[in-house]
C-alpha positions in Angstrom: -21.2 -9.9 15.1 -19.1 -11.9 17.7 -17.2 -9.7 19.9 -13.2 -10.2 20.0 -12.0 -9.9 23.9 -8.9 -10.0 25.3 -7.3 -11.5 28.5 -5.0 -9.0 30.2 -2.9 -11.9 31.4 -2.0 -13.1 27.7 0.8 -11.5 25.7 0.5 -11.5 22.0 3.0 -13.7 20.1 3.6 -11.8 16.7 5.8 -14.0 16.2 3.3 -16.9 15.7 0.2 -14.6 14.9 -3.1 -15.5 15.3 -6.0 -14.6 12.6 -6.9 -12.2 15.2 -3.6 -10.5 15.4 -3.0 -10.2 11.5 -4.1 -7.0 10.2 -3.2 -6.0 6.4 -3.3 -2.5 5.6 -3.3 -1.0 2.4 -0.6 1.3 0.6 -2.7 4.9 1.1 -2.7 4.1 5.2 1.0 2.3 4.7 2.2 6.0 3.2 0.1 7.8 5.8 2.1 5.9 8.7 5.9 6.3 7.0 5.5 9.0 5.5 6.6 7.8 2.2 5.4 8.2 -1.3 4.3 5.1 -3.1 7.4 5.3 -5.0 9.9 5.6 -2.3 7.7 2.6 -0.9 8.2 0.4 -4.2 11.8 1.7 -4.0 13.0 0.8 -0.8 10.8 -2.7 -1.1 13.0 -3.5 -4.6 16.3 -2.8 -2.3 15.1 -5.3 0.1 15.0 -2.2 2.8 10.9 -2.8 3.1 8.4 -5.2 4.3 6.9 -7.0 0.8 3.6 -6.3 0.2 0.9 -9.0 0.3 -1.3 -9.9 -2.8 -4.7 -9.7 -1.3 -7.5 -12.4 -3.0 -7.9 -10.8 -6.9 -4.5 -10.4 -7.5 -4.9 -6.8 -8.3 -5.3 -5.7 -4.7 -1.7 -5.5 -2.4 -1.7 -4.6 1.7 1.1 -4.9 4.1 0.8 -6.4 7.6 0.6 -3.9 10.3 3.2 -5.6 12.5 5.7 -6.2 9.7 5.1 -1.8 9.1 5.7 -0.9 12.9 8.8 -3.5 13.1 10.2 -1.1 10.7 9.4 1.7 12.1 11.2 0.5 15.2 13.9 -0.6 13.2 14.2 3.1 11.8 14.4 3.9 14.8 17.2 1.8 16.4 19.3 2.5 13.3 18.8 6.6 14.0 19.6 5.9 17.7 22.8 4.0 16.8 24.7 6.6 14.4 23.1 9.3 16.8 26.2 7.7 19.1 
């Protein structure tokens, strides 16, 4: 197995991933990390207040990307911060 480094002087671009940068995740560890239930997921997703999901090879299996789960998060965030004000 090829090891993956890393040069300190490069910044990632998540904006233009590379296959080394995507990461899916599946709903149990997407619910573990927001906190929601798998229907508040399917919920908010349907009101366009979600990341989509992804369907992985099979067509059966779905994931999220990681960074499109933490830009929410950080979006939760911002949005908590600005009607703390």
């Amino acid at each position: 197995m090829a090891a993956i480094t890393q040069h300190s002087t490069a910044k990632a671009d998540f904006a233009n991933p590379t296959t080394s940068q995507i990461i899916f995740i599946r709903k149990r560890e997407v619910m573990r990390r927001t906190g929601l239930s798998s229907t508040g997921i399917y919920d908010l997703m349907a009101r366009d207040l979600f990341p989509k999901s992804i369907k992985l090879a099979g067509g059966k299996a779905v994931a999220w990307l990681e960074s499109d789960i933490g830009q929410w998060q950080k979006q939760c965030l911002a949005n908590q911060a600005r009607e703390a004000k």
